[in-house]
C-alpha positions, 0 to 999 in steps of 0.5 A, spaced: 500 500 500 503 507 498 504 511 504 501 517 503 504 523 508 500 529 510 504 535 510 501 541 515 502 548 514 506 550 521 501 556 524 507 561 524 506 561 517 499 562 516 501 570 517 505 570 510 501 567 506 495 570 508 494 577 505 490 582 509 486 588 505 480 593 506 475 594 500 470 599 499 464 597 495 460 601 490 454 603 495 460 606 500 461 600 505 467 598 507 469 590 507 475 586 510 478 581 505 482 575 507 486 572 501 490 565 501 497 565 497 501 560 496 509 561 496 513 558 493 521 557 491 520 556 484 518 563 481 524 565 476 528 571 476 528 572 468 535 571 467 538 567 461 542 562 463 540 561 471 542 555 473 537 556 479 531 557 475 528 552 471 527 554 464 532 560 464 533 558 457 526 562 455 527 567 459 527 575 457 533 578 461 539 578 457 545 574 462 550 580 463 544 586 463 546 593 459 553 594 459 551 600 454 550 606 461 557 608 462 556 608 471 554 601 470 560 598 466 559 592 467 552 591 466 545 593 470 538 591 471 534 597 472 528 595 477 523 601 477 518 603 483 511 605 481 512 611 481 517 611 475 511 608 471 506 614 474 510 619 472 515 616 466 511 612 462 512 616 455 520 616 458 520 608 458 516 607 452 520 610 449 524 605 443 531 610 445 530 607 452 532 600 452 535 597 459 533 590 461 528 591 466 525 587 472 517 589 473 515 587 480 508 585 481 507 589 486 509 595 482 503 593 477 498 591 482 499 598 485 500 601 477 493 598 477 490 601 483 493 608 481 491 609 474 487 603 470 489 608 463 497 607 466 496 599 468 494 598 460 500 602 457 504 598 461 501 591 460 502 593 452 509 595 454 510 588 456 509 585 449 513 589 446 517 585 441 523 591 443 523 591 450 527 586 455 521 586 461 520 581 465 515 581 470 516 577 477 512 575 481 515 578 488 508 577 492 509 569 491 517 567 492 518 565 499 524 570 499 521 575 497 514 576 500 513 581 505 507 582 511 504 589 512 507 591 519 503 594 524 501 601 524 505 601 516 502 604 511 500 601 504 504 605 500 511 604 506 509 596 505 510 596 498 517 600 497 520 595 502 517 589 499 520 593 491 526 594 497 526 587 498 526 584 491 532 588 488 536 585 495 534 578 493 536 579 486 543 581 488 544 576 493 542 571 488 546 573 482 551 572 487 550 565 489 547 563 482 555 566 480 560 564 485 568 565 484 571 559 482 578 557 485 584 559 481 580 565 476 578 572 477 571 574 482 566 573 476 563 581 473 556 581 476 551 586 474 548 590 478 541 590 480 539 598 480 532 600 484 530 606 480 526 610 484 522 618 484 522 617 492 528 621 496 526 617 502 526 610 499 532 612 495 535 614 502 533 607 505 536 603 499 542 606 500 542 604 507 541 597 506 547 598 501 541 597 495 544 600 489 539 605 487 538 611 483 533 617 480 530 616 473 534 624 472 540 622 474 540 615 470 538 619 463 543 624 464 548 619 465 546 616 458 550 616 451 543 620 448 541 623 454 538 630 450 532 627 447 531 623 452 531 629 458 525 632 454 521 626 455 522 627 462 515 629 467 516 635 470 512 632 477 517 630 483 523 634 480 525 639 486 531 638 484 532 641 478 533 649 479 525 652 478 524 656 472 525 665 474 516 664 473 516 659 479 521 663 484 517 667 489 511 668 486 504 669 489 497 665 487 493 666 481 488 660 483 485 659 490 488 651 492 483 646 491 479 644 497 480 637 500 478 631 497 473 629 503 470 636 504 468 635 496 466 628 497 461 631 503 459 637 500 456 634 493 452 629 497 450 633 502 447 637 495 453 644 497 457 643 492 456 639 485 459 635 481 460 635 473 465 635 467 468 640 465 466 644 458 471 649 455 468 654 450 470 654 443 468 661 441 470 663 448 477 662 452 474 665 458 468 661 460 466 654 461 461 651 463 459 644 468 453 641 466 450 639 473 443 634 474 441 639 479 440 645 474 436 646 467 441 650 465 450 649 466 453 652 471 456 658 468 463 659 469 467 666 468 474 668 468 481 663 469 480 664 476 473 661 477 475 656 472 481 654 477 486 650 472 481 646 470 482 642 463 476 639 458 473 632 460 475 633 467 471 631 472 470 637 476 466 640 483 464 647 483 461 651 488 454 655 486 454 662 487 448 666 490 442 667 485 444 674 485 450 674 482 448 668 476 450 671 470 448 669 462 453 667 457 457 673 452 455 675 446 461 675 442 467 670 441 474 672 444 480 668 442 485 667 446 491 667 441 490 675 440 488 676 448 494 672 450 500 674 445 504 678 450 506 673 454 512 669 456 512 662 456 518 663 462 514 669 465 508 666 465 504 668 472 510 672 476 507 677 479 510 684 478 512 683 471 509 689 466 508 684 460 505 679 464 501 684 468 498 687 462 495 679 460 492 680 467 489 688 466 487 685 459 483 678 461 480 683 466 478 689 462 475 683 457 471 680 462 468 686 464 467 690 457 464 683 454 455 684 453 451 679 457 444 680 454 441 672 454 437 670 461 441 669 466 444 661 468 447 659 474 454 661 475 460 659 480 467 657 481 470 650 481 472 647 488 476 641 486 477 636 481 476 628 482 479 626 476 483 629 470 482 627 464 490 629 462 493 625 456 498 627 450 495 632 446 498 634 439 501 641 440 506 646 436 511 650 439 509 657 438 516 660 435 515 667 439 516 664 446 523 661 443 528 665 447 534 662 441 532 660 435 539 657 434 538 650 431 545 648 434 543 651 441 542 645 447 540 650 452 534 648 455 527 653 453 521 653 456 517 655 450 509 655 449 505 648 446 498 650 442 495 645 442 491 643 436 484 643 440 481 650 441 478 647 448 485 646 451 490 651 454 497 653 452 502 648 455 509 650 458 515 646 457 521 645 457 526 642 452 532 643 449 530 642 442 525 648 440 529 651 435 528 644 431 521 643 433 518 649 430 514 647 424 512 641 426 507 637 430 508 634 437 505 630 442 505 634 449 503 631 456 500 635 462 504 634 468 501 639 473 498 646 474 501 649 480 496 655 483 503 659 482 502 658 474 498 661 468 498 655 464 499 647 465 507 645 465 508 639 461 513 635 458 515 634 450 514 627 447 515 626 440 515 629 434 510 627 430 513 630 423 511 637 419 505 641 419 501 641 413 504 634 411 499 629 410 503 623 414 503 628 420 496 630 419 494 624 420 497 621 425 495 627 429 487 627 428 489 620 430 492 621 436 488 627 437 481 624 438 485 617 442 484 613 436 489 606 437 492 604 430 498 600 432 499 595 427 496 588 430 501 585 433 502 577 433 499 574 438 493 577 435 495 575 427 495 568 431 488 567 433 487 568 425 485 561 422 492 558 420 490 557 412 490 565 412 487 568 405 486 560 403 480 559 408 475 558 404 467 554 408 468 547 407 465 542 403 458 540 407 458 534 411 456 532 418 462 531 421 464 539 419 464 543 425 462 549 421 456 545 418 453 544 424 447 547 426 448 551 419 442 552 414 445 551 407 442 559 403 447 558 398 442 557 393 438 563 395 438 570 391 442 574 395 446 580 393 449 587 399 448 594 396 454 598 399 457 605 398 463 604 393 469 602 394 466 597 400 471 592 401 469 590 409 462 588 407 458 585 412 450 586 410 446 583 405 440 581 402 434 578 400 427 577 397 422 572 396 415 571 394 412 565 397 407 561 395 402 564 400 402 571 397 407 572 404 414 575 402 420 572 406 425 578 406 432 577 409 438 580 412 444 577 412 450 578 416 457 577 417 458 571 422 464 575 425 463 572 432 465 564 428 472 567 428 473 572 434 472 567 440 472 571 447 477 571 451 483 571 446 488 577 444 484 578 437 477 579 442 480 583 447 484 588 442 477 589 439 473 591 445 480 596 446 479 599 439 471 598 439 470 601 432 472 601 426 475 608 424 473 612 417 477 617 414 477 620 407 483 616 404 484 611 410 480 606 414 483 604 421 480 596 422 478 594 428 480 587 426 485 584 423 484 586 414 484 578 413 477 577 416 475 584 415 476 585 408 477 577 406 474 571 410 468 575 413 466 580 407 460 578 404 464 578 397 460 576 391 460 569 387 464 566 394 461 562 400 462 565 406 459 563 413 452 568 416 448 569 420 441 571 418 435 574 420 429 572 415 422 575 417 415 573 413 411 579 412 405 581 408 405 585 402 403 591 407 411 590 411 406 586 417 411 581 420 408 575 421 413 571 424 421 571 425 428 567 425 435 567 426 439 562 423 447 561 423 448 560 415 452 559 409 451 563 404 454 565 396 452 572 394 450 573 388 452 580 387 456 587 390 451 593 387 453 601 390 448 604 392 448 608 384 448 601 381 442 598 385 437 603 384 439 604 375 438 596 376 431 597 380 429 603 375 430 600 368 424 596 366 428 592 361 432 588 367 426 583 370 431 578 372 430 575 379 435 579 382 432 586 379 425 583 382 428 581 389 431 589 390 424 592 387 420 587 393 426 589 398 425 597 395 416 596 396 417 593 403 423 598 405 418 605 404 412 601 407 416 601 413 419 607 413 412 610 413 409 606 419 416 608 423 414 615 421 408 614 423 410 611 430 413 619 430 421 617 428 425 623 426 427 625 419 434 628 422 439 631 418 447 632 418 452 635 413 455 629 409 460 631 403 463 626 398 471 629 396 473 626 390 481 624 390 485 625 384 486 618 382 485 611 386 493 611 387 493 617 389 490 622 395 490 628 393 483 631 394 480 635 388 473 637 389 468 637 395 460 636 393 454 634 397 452 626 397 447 625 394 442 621 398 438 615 393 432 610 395 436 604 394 440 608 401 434 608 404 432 600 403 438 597 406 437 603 413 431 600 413 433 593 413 438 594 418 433 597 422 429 592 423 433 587 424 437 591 428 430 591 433 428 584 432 435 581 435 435 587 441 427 583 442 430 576 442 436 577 446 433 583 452 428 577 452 434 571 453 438 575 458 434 581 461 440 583 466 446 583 460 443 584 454 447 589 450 442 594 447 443 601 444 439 607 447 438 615 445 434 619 451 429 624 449 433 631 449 432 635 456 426 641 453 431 646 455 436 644 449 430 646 444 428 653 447 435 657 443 432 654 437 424 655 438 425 662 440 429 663 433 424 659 429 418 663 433 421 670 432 425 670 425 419 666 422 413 665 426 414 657 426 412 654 432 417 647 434 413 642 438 418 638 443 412 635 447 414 628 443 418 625 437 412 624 433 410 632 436 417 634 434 417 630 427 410 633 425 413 640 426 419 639 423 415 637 416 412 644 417 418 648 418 418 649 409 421 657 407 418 656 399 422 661 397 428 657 400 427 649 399 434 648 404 431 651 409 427 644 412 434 641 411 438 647 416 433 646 420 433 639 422 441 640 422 439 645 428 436 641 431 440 635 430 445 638 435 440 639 440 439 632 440 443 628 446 448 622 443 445 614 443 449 610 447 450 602 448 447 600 455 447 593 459 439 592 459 440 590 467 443 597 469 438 602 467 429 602 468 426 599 462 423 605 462 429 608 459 431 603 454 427 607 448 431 610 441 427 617 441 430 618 433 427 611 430 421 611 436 423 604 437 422 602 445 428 597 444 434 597 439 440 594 438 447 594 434 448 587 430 448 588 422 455 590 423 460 586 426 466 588 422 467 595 424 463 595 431 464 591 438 458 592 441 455 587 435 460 582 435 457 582 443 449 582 440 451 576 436 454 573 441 448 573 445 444 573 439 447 565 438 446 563 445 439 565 445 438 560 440 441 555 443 447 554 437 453 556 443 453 557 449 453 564 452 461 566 455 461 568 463 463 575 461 457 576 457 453 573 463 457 579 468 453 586 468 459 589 471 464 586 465 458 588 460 458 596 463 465 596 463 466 594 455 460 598 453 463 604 458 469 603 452 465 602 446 461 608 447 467 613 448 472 609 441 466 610 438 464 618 439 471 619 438 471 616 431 466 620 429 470 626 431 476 624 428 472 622 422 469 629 422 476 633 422 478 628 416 473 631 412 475 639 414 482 637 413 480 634 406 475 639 405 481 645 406 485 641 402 480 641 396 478 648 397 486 650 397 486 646 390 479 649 387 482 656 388 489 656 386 485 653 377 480 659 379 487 663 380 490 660 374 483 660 370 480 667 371 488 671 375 488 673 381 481 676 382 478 670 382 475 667 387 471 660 390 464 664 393 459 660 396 452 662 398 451 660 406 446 661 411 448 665 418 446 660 424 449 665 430 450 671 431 455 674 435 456 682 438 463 681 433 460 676 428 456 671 425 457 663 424 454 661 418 453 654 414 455 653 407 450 647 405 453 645 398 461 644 403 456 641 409 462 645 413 461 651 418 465 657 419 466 664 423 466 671 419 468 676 424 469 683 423 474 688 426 470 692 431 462 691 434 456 692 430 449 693 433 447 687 436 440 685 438 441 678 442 432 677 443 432 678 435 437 674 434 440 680 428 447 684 427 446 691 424 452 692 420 453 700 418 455 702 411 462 705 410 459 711 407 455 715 412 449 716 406 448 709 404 443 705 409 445 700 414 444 692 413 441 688 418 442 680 418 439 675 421 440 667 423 436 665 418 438 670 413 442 667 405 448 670 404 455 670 400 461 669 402 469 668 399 471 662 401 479 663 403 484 657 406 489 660 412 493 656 416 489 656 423 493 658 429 491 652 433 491 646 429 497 649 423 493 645 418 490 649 412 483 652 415 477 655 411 477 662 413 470 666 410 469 673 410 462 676 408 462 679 400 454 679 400 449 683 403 455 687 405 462 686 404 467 685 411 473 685 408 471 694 408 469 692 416 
């Protein structure tokens, strides 16, 4: 009989392997968690060649470390603590920073609870293919686990733990390496605590542990000057402080503390919202707060108190007798602020700084506030910032040197390329080299002592107005992540690659199971053109019983993504495809995107289908979901599909099949409107390019929009609410569905007051079917563009949709106010969106083909992915957006550089605009045609008349009469491409030729 021996852990052991912390819980409870650890002697060091750890020959770190730093001369190790990876992430992800580096899990744990947006970026640092990282468990080798001492803070726990380790590293490369009698004492390589902390340095040095400050590490380096840019200007008391940070009074009242906030917003004191920074004014913000109809309104730098837009904020609401309106006139800050001193900012007694001040001042105190007061206030705190790298350019005129050959150290001024931002300092040695070209910069801190954020260079992104740079920075910009898919997740592709094709129908084949074979169905997509992700298709049939059976089918995207894999996570990282003019940034890898899930004609190609019958009348009788093999029988553009549909010589079945979808698409989009959907609009233009090869825009003219556009949206629609039906009904708590909130009232009232006073047009908002009823009647018969303009308006009144876990909100509120539809989800497009792979997901286990992965089960994991859907997915849209002012410059660039060569230099691009605001000192206006707005401003102010929302604009001549213009009013203006202050990209800048002439203004 085999002896089996039972080995007790002795009870002294208990407290090592015990880890002891306390927990808040969502509601505020605070709960004591116990969690067993298991220590072990077998957790490996990482190092090439150990001969006491097994499988050292797998491993990252090379066997002498970097012998590249000259205070290490015969190799090192760095081994950082957190805050190198809070402060530092740009400096250690630079490519130029290379040293074998050991990541302790107590660093990445403690990394994770600081900052989640940090924890990620180290976690792809990890990855990287160019960096020697090697992450060691510290918390599970014996020799290395610690025990939080009494009366220890956490934070004084984890610095002796990362003490700790770099001393157990040393000792065991001694012991791993021992003298050989008769041979020189090997060359050990010093394991080296990079650390922030003065104190922790101090006490490692104590314990004779090799330590040193990332300055002091960098400076010491063979490319030391590109690198000492990248340094965060937090924690550097070292270095000597600029002449604006010596002595200096505040200009900002200190932020109160956190508990003092936390106890004021619950107690309904204070409240809580994110900051908003005013485009057309640098000096006003505004918080939208629940409490209050209105934003609270915020006037002046002081009691917008260094907060930067998107930051989660806490403002402090003034007395009812100090709320004031917003102003009537754009103030830009370029102009306000081109006397000050990037060195100077904020240093009081100085003149040029001083008159910046006196300036701001007199600005505020002259600027007209005529429209009804709102709530004012202050901000008292910040929660959460929502710093990041921003693209910038360095304005020459903060230079003290221009000397390209020069080294000193410069602060200068960073614009950034968004008006919402703040200039930022910083300090570099490369200024001069950097003028004219486009730069990330991150925000380091905002000192009560300063006028602007401090912050740090990081990388030139190339030259201003090149397309590369461009391009690159609206990425960066609206945080759209392009890196190229990396191989852990091109592994997860099907190993066959452009070769795979659905293999022959058997019983035995996986991708047959469950399937219904629909290849011999009339099946054809309509697609924009150019469409090479094309995950849609359709088809129509009559059936013997006069019934018609129509069907959507959709790429089986969720066949080849499987959850919890690289590719998954890659895609909920990325959450959407990004479109713009002449790229297209895949959320997926392009082998499925455009290849093996693409729904391409004449091929066999794996689906999952929605099919519906109906009456002739668009009544659903019933319908199914299917996975499904299909083969498309052809891939129309939205032009081809409706010359096909509208020639009476085709009478084929797929002609006929397109006319059955064209009947019963306009009999659902009668019964949608009649359910009181809206018919809203956006300014959508086609650019056309120079040639396939190249992307050069050459001109720029409205899309036109066809019937066969309108077929396939309502498709899309019906299955998008038939799946949201299934799978709400399946999974009530997790279900992923998509919602638009009725707009509050008060975001209509700007606009029915225009409409009510310039037209005598009443909008009703009291329901989507009142407001759809109004805005078919808001008609001008002189001017058929006005319906269009002002269901543009009132599309900008409108709240965003967003992606929802069905569990986490009342079901009151699952509505889509726009399509008037109680419930609705995303499916039909799994290549460019996450949320619809999640929907397949569901919308499969509902039918009892897969079972349903946990996370999908998990309403807190579903929150969290669809927190990230929704933000990927708002920032596409804005990144798609600037593409196309971008392009539209370009193209505007282009056309009146032929009208020069056509007509000279008289010739001009003018376009006829309609005004949409007035201003005390200008006008906005929309030029329909471009589907691009813009601001005319004139030199001094005119006669403003806010309640009548007018501008009366005097003659130059005192015997003319004078000119009255109003929102509403058609006008003509010279469209002209400058280059912006801001972005340093070609900017469209209109001035007024009729009915009066700005430029004489």
């Amino acid at each position: 009989m085999v002896e089996i021996t039972i080995l007790k852990r002795p009870r002294a052991e208990a407290v090592i392997t015990q880890r002891k912390f306390f927990k808040k819980t969502a509601r505020g409870k605070v709960i004591k968690v116990l969690r067993e650890r298991y220590l072990r002697d077998d957790v490996s060091c990482g190092i090439q060649n150990c001969t006491d750890c097994e499988g050292s020959a797998m491993n990252e770190l090379p066997a002498s470390g970097d012998k590249a730093h000259p205070s290490f001369p015969l190799g090192h190790f760095v081994l950082p603590d957190t805050n190198v990876f809070l402060s530092q992430m740009d400096l250690v992800e630079s490519p130029l920073f290379s040293p074998p580096i050991i990541l302790l899990q107590t660093v990445m744990e403690e990394v994770r609870h600081r900052s989640l947006p940090l924890f990620n970026r180290l976690k792809a640092l990890t990855r990287m293919d160019d960096k020697k990282i090697w992450i060691f468990y510290d918390e599970y080798r014996s020799e290395t686990a610690i025990v939080r001492e009494e009366g220890e803070t956490p934070n004084d726990r984890n610095d002796r733990g990362i003490r700790k380790a770099t001393a157990w590293y040393s000792s065991h490369l001694n012991l791993t390496r021992p003298p050989i009698r008769g041979q020189p004492p090997p060359k050990l390589p010093t394991v080296v605590l990079m650390t922030e902390d003065a104190a922790n340095r101090q006490k490692a040095e104590k314990a004779g542990i090799a330590s040193i400050s990332v300055r002091k590490y960098v400076e010491g380096m063979n490319d030391s000057t590109s690198l000492l840019d990248l340094l965060a200007a937090v924690g550097t008391d070292d270095i000597e402080p600029t002449k604006a940070a010596a002595g200096r009074q505040a200009l900002y009242p200190e932020y109160l503390p956190s508990a003092t906030l936390l106890t004021g917003v619950k107690a309904g004191q204070l409240y809580q919202g994110h900051y908003n920074a005013n485009q057309y004014n640098y000096l006003e913000g505004s918080v939208p707060v629940p409490a209050f109809t209105k934003p609270v309104l915020l006037i002046g730098r002081e009691n917008m108190n260094r907060a930067v837009n998107g930051d989660v904020v806490v403002v402090e609401v003034f007395d009812e007798k100090e709320w004031k309106a917003p102003a009537d006139e754009v103030v830009d800050q370029d102009s306000a602020t081109k006397n000050d001193d990037a060195e100077d900012s904020g240093e009081e007694g100085e003149d040029e700084s001083n008159q910046v001040l006196a300036s701001e001042s007199k600005l505020l105190q002259a600027e007209k506030r005529t429209s009804e007061k709102q709530p004012t206030g202050r901000i008292v705190g910040v929660i959460k910032r929502n710093w990041r790298a921003y693209v910038c350019h360095i304005d020459s005129t903060s230079l003290t040197s221009s000397n390209t050959t020069s080294l000193s150290q410069q602060t200068v001024f960073a614009t950034p390329v968004s008006r919402l931002l703040p200039r930022i300092r910083l300090r570099t040695r490369q200024a001069p080299s950097l003028i004219g070209q486009k730069i990330l910069v991150t925000i380091d801190r905002w000192d009560v002592t300063s006028r602007y954020p401090e912050g740090h260079f990081v990388r030139a992104l190339g030259k201003v107005e090149s397309k590369e740079a461009e391009q690159e920075s609206l990425l960066l910009e609206f945080e759209v992540p392009y890196r190229p898919f990396g191989k852990a997740i091109l592994d997860c592709l099907p190993e066959q690659g452009e070769q795979w094709v659905v293999p022959v129908k058997s019983e035995s084949s996986p991708e047959w199971r469950d399937r219904e074979d629909l290849r011999d169905l009339i099946i054809c997509s309509i697609d924009p053109p150019n469409c090479q992700d094309i995950d849609d298709a359709l088809h129509a049939r009559l059936l013997p019983n006069g019934n018609i059976e129509a069907g959507v089918h959709i790429a089986d995207v969720s066949h080849f993504v499987h959850p919890d894999t690289p590719m998954d996570s890659e895609a909920a990282s990325r959450g959407t495809t990004v479109y713009l003019v002449d790229k297209r940034i895949d959320m997926l890898p392009s082998l499925l995107g455009t290849n093996l899930c693409s729904l391409r004609p004449f091929v066999e190609r794996l689906a999952f289908s929605a099919i519906w019958e109906m009456t002739p009348d668009a009544d659903i009788v019933n319908v199914r979901f299917t996975k499904s093999v299909i083969a498309s029988k052809a891939a129309f553009t939205y032009e081809e599909a409706q010359i096909r549909k509208d020639d009476p010589h085709h009478q084929d079945d797929l002609t006929s099949s397109i006319r059955l979808l064209n009947n019963l698409a306009q009999k659902l989009k009668a019964k949608r409107m009649a359910a009181g959907a809206l018919n809203l609009a956006s300014p959508e233009v086609k650019i056309h390019l120079d040639s396939s090869e190249s992307s050069d825009p050459i001109d720029v003219e409205q899309k036109e929009m066809r019937e066969t556009n309108s077929l396939v949206e309502e498709f899309m629609l019906l299955a998008n609410i038939s799946v949201a039906r299934k799978i709400e009904d399946t999974f009530p708590q997790t279900a992923v569905l998509r919602r638009h909130l009725p707009p509050p009232r008060t975001n209509f009232e700007k606009l029915q007051d225009i409409l009510m006073r310039r037209k005598g047009m009443k909008l009703d908002v009291s329901s989507s079917g009142a407001l759809a009823a109004s805005l078919d009647l808001c008609v001008d018969p002189a001017e058929p563009a006005f319906n269009t303009l002002v269901r543009i308006m009132a599309t900008r009144c409108m709240l965003s949709a967003e992606y929802f876990c069905s569990g986490s909100v009342g079901k009151d509120t699952f509505g889509h106010y726009g399509l008037a539809s109680p419930i609705y989800t995303h499916f039909t497009s799994p290549i460019r969106r996450y949320a619809d792979v999640l929907a397949h997901r569901q919308l499969s286990a509902s039918i009892g083909y897969s079972p349903l992965h946990a996370t999908l089960h998990s309403k807190p994991h579903v929150e969290r992915v669809l927190d990230v859907v929704n933000r990927r997915h708002r920032m596409a849209q804005m990144a798609s957006r600037a593409s196309v002012e971008f392009y539209v410059g370009l193209a505007l660039k282009g056309r009146g550089e032929r009208e020069r060569k056509k007509g000279g230099d008289a010739a001009e691009v003018l376009e006829e605009a309609y005004v949409i605001r007035t201003f005390r000192n200008g006008l906005g206006v929309f030029v329909s045609k471009l589907g691009i707005e813009g601001l005319v401003m004139f030199k001094r102010d005119m006669q403003f008349d806010a309640e009548n929302y007018t501008i009366t604009v005097a003659s130059p001549s005192p015997a003319e009469p004078t000119t009255t213009i109003a929102v509403f009013d058609k006008v003509t203006v010279r469209i002209e491409v400058e280059k912006d202050k801001n972005t340093q990209r070609g900017r469209v800048k209109m001035t007024l030729v009729h009915p009066v002439d700005s430029r004489a203004l």
